[in-house]
C-alpha positions in Angstrom: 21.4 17.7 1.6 20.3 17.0 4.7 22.5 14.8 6.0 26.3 12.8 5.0 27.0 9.9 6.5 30.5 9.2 7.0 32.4 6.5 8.5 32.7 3.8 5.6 36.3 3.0 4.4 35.6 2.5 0.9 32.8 2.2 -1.9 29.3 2.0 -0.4 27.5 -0.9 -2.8 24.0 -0.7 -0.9 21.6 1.5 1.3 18.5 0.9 2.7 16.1 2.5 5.1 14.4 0.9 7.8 10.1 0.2 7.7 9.8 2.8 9.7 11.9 5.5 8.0 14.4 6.2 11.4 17.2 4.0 10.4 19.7 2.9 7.4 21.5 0.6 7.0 24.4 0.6 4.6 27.3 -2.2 2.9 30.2 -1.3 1.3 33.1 -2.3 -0.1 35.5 -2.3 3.4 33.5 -5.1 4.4 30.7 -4.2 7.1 27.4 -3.1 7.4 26.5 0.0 8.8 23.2 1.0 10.9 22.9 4.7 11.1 20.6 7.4 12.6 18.7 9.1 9.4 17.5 11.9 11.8 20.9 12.4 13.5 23.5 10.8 11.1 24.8 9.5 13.9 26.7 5.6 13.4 24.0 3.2 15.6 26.2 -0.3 14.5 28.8 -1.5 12.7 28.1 -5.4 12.1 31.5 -7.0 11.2 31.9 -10.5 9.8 32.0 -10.1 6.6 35.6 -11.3 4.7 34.7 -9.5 1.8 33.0 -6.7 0.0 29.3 -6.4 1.0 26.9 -5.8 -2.3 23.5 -5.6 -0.6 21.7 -5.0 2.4 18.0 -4.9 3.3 15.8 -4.5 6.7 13.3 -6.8 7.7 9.6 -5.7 7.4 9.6 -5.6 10.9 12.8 -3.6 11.4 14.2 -5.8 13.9 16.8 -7.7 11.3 19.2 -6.8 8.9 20.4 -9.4 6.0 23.3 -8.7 4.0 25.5 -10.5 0.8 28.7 -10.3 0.2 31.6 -11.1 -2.1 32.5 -13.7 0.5 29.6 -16.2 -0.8 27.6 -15.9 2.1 24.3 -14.1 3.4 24.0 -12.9 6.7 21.3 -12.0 9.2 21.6 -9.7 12.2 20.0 -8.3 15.0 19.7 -4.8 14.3 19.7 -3.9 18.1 22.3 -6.1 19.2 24.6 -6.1 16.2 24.9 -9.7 16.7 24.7 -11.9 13.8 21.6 -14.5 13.9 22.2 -16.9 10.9 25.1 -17.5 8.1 23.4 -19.0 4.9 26.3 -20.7 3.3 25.7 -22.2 -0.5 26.5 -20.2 -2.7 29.5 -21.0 -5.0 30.5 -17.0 -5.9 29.7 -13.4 -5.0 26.2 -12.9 -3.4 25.2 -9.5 -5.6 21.3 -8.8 -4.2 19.1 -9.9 -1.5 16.2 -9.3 0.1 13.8 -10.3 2.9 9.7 -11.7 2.0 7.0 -9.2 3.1 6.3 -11.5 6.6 9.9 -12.0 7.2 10.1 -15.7 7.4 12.1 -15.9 4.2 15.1 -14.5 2.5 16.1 -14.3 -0.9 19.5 -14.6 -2.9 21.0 -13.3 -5.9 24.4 -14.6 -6.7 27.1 -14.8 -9.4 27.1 -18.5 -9.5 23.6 -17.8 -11.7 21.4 -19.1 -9.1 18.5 -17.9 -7.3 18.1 -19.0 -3.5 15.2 -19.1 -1.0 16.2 -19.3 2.5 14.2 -20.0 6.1 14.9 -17.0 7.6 14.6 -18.8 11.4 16.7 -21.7 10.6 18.9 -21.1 7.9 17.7 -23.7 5.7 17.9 -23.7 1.6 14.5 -24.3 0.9 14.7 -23.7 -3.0 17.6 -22.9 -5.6 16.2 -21.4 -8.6 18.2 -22.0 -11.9 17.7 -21.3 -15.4 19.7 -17.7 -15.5 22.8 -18.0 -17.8 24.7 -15.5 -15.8 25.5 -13.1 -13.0 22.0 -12.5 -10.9 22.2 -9.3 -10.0 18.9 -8.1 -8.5 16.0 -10.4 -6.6 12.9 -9.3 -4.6 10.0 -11.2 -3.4 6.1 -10.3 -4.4 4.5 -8.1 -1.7 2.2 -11.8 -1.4 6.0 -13.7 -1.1 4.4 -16.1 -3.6 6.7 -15.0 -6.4 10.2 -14.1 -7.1 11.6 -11.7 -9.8 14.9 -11.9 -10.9 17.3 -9.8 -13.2 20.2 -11.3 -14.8 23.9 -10.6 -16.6 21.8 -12.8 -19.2 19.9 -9.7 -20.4 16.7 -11.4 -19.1 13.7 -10.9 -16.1 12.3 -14.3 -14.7 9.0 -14.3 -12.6 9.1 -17.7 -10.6 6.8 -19.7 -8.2 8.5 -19.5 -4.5 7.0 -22.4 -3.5 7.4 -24.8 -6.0 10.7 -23.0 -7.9 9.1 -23.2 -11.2 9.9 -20.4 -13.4 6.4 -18.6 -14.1 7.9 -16.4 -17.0 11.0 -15.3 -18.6 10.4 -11.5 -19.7 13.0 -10.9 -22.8 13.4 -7.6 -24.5 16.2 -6.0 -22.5 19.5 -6.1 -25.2 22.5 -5.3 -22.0 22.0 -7.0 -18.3 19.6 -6.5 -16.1 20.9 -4.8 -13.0 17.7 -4.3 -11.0 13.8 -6.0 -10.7 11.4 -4.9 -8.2 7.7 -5.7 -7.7 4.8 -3.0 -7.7 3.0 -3.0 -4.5 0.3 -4.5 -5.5 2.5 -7.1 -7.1 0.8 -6.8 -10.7 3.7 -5.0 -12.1 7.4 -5.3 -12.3 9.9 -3.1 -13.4 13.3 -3.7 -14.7 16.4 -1.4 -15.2 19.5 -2.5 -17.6 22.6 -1.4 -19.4 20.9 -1.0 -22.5 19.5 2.5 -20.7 16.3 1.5 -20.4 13.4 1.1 -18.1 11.0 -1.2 -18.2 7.6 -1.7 -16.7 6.5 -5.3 -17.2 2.6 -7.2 -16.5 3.9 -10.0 -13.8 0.8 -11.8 -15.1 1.2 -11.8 -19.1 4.8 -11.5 -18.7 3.7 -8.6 -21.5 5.9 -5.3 -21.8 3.7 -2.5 -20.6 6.4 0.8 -20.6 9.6 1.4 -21.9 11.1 4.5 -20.5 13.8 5.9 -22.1 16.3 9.1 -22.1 18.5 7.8 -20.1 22.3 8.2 -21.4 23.7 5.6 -19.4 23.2 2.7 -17.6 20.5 2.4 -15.1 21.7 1.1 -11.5 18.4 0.8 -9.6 14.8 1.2 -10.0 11.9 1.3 -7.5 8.7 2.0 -7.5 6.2 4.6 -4.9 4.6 3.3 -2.3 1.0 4.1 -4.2 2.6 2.2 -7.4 1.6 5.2 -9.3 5.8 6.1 -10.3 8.7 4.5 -11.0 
């Protein structure tokens, strides 16, 4: 252990580290977000505004920004110096479960109870695209490393691949049998991986929509999955 990070009042729902590996950044259940020292431990910011439980957090690629969703409907951005909160992207109709930030910055995505999937302008705030099709709770969401796709992991046991431009749905990737708790893109953005209730993990061809690996031994539900930064492990 290297270092505990304590300050938080109850359940922590999402950590993250900053681009450059100095910084987390943390949202829990007592309703803020939390920017600490990963070398020190040390508490850097506590961003309040939240009304409810926070779900997910997630630094900008360039560190400077923070965006977080909450059980209170909304997403938030903040200045991760300041502490000062830059945009509220109201929309959703329930609890905001995942989000995350496209590889320049300039966009945000949304992952919410109400089913949908929701591409923001970072800068202004704007709803540029709702994505629907899912049939229940969207738990996870990340962009392509390009930021021309989006994956998506759903309550309704499926992935979806879709066109963040347009909001077409590219593929639907079926095969999980519980839900689908957390998607992320390969680096090179060829690959996706999917984690579920069913105990499974599952590495997917973004471009076939074909099931490459199914990794199992697990004895209970998986939460999160990630892959390296070479792409070579999940």
């Amino acid at each position: 252990l290297i270092k505990e990070l304590n300050g938080h009042t109850d359940s922590v729902g999402s950590v993250a580290f900053s681009p450059d590996g100095k910084q987390v950044v943390s949202g829990s259940a007592d309703r803020s977000v939390r920017i600490w020292d990963a070398l020190t431990g040390d508490l850097i910011k506590e961003l309040n505004g939240h009304t409810e439980s926070v779900w997910s957090v997630a630094f900008s690629p360039g560190g400077k920004q923070v965006v977080s969703g909450s059980e209170d409907r909304s997403v938030c951005i903040w200045d991760a110096l300041t502490g000062d909160l830059i945009k509220e992207l109201n929309g959703h109709t329930e609890s905001v479960w995942s989000v995350a930030f496209s590889a320049d910055g300039k966009q945000v995505v949304s992952g919410s109870k109400d089913r949908s999937v929701r591409i923001w302008d970072a800068l202004t705030g704007d709803l540029i695209k709702k994505l629907n099709g899912h049939t229940g709770h969207v738990w996870s969401v990340a962009f392509s490393p390009d930021g021309k796709q989006v994956v998506s992991g759903s309550e309704d046991r499926s992935v979806r691949i879709w066109d963040a431009l347009t909001g077409d749905l590219i593929k639907k990737l079926n095969g999980h049998t519980g839900h689908v708790w957390s998607v992320a893109f390969s680096p090179d953005g060829k690959q996706v991986v999917s984690g579920s209730t069913d105990r499974s993990v599952r590495i997917w061809d973004a471009l076939t929509g074909d099931l490459t690996k199914e990794l199992n031994g697990r004895t209970d539900s998986v939460g999160s999955v990630a892959f390296s930064p070479d792409g070579k492990q999940v």
